[in-house]
C-alpha positions as CSV (number, residue, x, y, z in Angstrom):
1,X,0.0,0.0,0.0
2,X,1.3,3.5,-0.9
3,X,0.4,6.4,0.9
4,X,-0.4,8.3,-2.6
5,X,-3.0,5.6,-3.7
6,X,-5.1,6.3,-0.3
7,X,-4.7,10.5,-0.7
8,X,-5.6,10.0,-4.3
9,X,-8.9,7.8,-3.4
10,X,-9.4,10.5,-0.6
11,X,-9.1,13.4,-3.0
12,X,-12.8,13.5,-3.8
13,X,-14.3,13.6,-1.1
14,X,-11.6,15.8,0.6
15,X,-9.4,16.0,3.7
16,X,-11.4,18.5,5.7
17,X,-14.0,16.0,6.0
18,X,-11.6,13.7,7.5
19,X,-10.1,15.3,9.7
20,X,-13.4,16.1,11.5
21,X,-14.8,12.2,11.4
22,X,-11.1,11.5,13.0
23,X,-12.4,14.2,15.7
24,X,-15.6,12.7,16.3
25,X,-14.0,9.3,16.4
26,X,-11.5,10.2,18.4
27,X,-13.8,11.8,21.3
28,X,-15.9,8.7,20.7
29,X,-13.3,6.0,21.6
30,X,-10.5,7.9,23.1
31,X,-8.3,6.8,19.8
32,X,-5.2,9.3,18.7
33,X,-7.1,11.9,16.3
34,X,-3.7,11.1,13.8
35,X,-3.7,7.6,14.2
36,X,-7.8,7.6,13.6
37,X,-7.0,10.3,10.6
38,X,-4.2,7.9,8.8
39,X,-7.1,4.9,10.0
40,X,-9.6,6.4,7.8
41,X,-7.9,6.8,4.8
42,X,-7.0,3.4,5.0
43,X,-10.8,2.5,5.1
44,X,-11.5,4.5,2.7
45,X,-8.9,3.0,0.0
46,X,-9.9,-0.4,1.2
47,X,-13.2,-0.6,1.6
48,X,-14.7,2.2,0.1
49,X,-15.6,3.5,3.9
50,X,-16.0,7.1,3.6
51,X,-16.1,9.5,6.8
52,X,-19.8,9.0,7.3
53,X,-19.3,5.4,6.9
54,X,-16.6,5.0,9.6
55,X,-18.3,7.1,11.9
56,X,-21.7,5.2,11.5
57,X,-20.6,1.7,11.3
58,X,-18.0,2.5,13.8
59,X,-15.0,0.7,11.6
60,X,-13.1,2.7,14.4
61,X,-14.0,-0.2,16.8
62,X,-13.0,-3.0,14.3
63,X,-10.7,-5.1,13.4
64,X,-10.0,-5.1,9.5
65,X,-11.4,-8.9,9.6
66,X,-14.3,-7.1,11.0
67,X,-14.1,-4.4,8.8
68,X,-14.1,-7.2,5.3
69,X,-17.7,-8.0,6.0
70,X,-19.4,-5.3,6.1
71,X,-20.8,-2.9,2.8
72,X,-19.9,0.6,2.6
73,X,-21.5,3.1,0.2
74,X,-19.1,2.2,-2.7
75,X,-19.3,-1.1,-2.0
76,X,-23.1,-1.8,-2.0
77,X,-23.5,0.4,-4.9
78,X,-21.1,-1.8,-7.1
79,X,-23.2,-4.8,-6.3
80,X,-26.5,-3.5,-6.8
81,X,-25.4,-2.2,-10.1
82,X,-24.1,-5.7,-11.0
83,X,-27.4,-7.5,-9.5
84,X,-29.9,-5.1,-10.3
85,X,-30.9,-4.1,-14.3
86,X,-30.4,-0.2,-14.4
87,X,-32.5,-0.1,-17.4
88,X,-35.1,-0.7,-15.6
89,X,-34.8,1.1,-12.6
90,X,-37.9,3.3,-13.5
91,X,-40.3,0.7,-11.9
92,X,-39.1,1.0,-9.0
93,X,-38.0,5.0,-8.6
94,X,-41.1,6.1,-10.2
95,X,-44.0,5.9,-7.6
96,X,-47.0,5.7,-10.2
97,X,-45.1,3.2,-12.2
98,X,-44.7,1.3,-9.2
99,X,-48.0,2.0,-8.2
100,X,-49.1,0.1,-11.8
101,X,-47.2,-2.9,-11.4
102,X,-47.2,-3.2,-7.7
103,X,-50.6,-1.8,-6.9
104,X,-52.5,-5.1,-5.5
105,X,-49.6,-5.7,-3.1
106,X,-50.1,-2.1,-1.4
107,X,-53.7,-3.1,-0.6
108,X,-54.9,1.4,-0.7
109,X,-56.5,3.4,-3.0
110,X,-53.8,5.1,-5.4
111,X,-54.5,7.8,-7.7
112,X,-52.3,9.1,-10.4
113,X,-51.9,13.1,-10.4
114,X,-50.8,13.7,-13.7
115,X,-53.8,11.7,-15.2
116,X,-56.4,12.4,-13.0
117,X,-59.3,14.5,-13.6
118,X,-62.1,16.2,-11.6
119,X,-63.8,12.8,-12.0
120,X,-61.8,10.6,-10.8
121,X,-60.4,13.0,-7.8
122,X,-64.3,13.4,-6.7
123,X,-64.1,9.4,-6.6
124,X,-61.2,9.3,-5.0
125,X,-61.6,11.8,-1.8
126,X,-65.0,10.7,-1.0
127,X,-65.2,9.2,2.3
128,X,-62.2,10.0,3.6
129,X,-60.6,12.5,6.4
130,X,-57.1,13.4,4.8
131,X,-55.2,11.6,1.9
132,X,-51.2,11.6,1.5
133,X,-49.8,13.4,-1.7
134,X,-46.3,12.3,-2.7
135,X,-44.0,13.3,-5.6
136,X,-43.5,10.7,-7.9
137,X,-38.9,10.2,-7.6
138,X,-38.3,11.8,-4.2
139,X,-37.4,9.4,-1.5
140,X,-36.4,9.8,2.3
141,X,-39.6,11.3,2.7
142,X,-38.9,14.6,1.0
143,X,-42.3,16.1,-0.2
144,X,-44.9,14.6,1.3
145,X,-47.6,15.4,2.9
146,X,-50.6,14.6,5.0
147,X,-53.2,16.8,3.5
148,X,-56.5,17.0,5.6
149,X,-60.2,17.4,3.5
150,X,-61.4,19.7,6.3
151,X,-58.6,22.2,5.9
152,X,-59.7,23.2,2.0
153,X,-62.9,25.5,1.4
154,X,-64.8,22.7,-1.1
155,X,-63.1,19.9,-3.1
156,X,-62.4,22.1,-6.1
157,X,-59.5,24.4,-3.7
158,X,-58.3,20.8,-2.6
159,X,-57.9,20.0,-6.1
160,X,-56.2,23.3,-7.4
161,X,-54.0,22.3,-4.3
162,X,-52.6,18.9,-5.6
163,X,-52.2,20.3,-9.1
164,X,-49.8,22.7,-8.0
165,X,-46.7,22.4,-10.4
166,X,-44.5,24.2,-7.1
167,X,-46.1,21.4,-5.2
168,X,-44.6,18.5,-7.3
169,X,-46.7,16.1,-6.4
170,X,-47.2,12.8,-8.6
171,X,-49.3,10.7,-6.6
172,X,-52.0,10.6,-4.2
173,X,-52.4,7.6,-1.7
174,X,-55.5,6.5,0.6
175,X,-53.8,7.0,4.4
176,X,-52.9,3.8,5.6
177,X,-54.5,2.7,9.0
178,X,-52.2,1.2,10.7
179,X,-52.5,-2.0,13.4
180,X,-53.0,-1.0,16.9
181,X,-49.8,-2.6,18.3
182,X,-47.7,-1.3,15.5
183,X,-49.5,2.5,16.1
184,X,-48.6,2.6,19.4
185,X,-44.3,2.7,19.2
186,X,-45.6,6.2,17.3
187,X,-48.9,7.3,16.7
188,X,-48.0,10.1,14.0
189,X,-46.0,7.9,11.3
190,X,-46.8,4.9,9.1
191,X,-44.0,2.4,10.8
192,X,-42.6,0.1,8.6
193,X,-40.4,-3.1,8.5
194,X,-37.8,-2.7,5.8
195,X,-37.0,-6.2,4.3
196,X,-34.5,-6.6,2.0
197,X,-34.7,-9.8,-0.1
198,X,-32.4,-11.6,-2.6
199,X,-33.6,-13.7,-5.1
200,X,-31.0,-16.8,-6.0
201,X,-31.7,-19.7,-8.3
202,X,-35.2,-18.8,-8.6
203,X,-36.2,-18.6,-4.8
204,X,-36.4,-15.2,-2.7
205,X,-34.4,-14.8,0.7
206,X,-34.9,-12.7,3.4
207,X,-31.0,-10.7,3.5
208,X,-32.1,-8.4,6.7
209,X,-35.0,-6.9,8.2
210,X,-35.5,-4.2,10.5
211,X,-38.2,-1.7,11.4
212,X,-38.7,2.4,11.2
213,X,-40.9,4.6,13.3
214,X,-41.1,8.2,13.4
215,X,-40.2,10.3,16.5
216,X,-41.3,14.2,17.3
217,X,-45.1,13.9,15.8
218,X,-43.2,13.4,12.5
219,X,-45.3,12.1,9.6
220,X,-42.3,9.7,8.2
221,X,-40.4,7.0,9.8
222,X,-37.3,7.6,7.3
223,X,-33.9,8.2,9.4
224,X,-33.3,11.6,7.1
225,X,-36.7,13.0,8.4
226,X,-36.0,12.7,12.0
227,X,-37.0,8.9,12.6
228,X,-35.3,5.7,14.3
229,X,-34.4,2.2,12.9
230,X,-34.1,-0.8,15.1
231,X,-32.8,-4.4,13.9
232,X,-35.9,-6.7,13.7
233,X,-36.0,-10.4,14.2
234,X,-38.5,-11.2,11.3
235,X,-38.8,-14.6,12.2
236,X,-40.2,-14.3,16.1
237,X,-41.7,-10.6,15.4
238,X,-39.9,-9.0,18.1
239,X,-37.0,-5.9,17.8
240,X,-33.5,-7.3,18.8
241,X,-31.4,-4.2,18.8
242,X,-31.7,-0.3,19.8
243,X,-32.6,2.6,17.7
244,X,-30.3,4.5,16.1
245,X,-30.7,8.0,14.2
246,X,-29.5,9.7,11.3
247,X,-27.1,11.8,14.1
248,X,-26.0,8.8,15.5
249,X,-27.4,8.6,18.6
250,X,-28.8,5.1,20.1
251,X,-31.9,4.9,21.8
252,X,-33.0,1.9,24.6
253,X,-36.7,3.5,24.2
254,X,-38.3,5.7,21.8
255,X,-37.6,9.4,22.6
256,X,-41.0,10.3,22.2
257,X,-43.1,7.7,23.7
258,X,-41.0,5.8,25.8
259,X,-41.8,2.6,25.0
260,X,-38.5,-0.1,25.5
261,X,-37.5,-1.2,21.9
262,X,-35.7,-4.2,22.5
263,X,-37.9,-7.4,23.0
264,X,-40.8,-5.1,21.6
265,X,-43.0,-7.4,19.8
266,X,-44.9,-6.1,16.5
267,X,-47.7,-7.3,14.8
268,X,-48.0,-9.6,11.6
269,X,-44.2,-11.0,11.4
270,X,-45.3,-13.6,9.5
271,X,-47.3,-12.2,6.8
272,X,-44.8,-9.6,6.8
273,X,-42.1,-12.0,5.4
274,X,-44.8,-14.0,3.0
275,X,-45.7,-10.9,1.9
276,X,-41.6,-9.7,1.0
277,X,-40.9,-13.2,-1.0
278,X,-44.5,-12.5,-3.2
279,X,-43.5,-9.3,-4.2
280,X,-39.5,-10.4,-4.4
281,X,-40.6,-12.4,-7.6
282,X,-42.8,-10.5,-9.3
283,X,-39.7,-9.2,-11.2
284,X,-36.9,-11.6,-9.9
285,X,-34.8,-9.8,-12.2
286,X,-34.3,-7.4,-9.4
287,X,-32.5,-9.9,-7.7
288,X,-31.7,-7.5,-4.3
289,X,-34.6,-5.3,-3.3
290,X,-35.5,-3.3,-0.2
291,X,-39.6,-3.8,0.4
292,X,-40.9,-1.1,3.1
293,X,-44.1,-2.5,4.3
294,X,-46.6,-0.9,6.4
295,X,-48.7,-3.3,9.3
296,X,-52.1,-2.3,8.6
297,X,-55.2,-2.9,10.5
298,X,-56.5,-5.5,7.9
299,X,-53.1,-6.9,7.1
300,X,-49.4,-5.9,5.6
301,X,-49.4,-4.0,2.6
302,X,-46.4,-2.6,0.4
303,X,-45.6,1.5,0.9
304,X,-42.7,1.2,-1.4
305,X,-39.7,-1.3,-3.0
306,X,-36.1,0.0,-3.1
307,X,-33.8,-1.2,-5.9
308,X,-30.8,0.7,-4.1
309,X,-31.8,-1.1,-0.6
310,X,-29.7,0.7,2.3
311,X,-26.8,-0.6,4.0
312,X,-27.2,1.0,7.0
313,X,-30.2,0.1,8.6
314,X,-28.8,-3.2,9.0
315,X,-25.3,-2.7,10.3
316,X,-25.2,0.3,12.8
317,X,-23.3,-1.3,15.7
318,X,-25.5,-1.4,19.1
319,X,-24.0,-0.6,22.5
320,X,-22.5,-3.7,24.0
321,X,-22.6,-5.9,21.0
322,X,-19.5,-8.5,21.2
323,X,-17.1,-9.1,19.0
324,X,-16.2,-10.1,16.5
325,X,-18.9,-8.0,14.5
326,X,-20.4,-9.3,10.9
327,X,-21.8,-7.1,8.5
328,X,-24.3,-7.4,5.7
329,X,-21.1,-9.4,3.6
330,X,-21.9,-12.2,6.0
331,X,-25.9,-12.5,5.2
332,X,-24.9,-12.7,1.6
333,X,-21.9,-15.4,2.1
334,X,-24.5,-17.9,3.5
335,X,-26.7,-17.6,0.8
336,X,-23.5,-17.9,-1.6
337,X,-23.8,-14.6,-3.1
338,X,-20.7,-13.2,-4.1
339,X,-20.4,-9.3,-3.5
């Protein structure tokens, strides 16, 4: 290894930004900010670990055995671009076209804002309290909204509202009613279970699972809107590691209702997973996919599926875990997947 090869693979995202991770690392483990510093360069050539990917997965903790296993931003975007067909990435990071091909998985009523007419708007709204308006290739939450019927004048102002091109909104979506026992971690946000599946020879796999609430009388459960993700054991239906948020802070119980996380059982685990697989091979072509599904009162039912399926929400080190740590690398090994 020469010192050049790291400083060139350093050069884009630049120095400044490592020097503060190795200051944040540093007051994290008590770790020489130099030694730390020289450390994450050396992550960074290796394993394409930037600064926010050393500081999150906490590579300063590891051994580089350790530190083999686990996907790093570069990393898990090399393999879903190998595993994944990019030319037809538009089924999954366009909502409506999603919404087309997807639609009696997310068991909701789904209208299409670009098509729609007065008609079919009228047809749509009637009945209901407040509806959810979403643009149609934002993700993270950005841009939607929770629009309530009662706050508009008649149906026609509620209308001119959607339609607004400064809006950007694509699609319109019947609020999901969630299950009691999945409401109550966070009354405000649709909680999902992320599951990410791989399909191999033919047959979908479960890769990971964990679950997303929002915190603060947020709307959205996404990390980058203010929420918390915990590891979730799919199989018994019960959270097996603490929250964590987009700052990096770790939570025991949820910071705005105070209910303990860990050994917190959810509803639905089950159909959860059977639910994953189905939708897993409706294009198995998309052989690693990240399904967000919602627990609803009258069963699961699909919010969204994520070619690009993070790497985070599965690896975030909790307090106390022993070593040695495994990372995502590990899931795909037994399976036999080559990453």
């Amino acid at each position: 290894m020469k010192i050049s090869s790291i400083c060139r693979t350093a050069k884009g995202v630049g120095l400044q930004r490592f020097h503060d991770a190795a200051e944040k690392a540093a007051a994290k483990c008590g770790k020489s900010k130099t030694r730390l510093f020289w450390d994450l360069l050396w992550c960074s050539y290796k394993y394409g670990a930037g600064p926010t990917d050393y500081l999150m997965l906490e590579f300063y903790n590891m051994s580089d055995a350790e530190r083999a296993t686990f996907l790093t931003r570069v990393r898990s975007a090399a393999f879903v671009q190998r595993v994944n067909p990019r030319d037809m990435s538009y089924i999954f990071n366009d909502k409506n076209e999603f919404a087309k091909r997807f639609g009696d998985l997310m068991h909701r009523d789904i209208l299409n804002v670009f098509t729609m007419e007065a008609g079919s708007f009228h047809q749509f709204v009637a009945g209901k309290d407040a509806i959810i308006a979403k643009p149609v290739d934002a993700d993270c939450g950005t841009g939607v909204e929770k629009i309530k019927i009662a706050d508009f004048a008649d149906e026609a102002a509620l209308y001119e509202y959607v339609k607004r091109p400064d809006k950007g909104f694509g699609i319109l979506e019947e609020v999901v009613r969630q299950h009691p026992e999945a409401a109550r971690l966070h009354p405000d946000s649709i909680n999902c279970v992320r599951v990410a599946t791989f399909v191999k020879d033919g047959t979908p796999h479960v890769v990971y699972s964990a679950v997303k609430f929002g915190t603060g009388g947020a709307p959205c459960d996404n990390t980058g809107r203010g929420g918390i993700t915990c590891l979730y054991d799919l199989d018994n239906g019960v959270i097996c590691g603490q929250g964590h948020d987009e700052e990096l802070n770790k939570y025991n119980f949820h910071p705005t209702t105070g209910i303990k996380l860990m050994g917190c059982h959810l509803p639905l685990a089950k159909e959860v997973k059977e639910l994953a697989l189905t939708a897993a091979m409706r294009y198995p072509e998309f052989k690693y996919v990240g399904w967000d599904i919602a627990m609803g009162e009258d069963g699961p039912c699909i919010i969204e599926g994520n070619d690009y399926p993070g790497y985070d929400l599965a690896q975030m080190p909790d307090d106390n875990m022993p070593h040695p740590w495994h990372g995502l690398i590990s899931c795909f090994e037994k399976l036999s997947v080559q990453v």
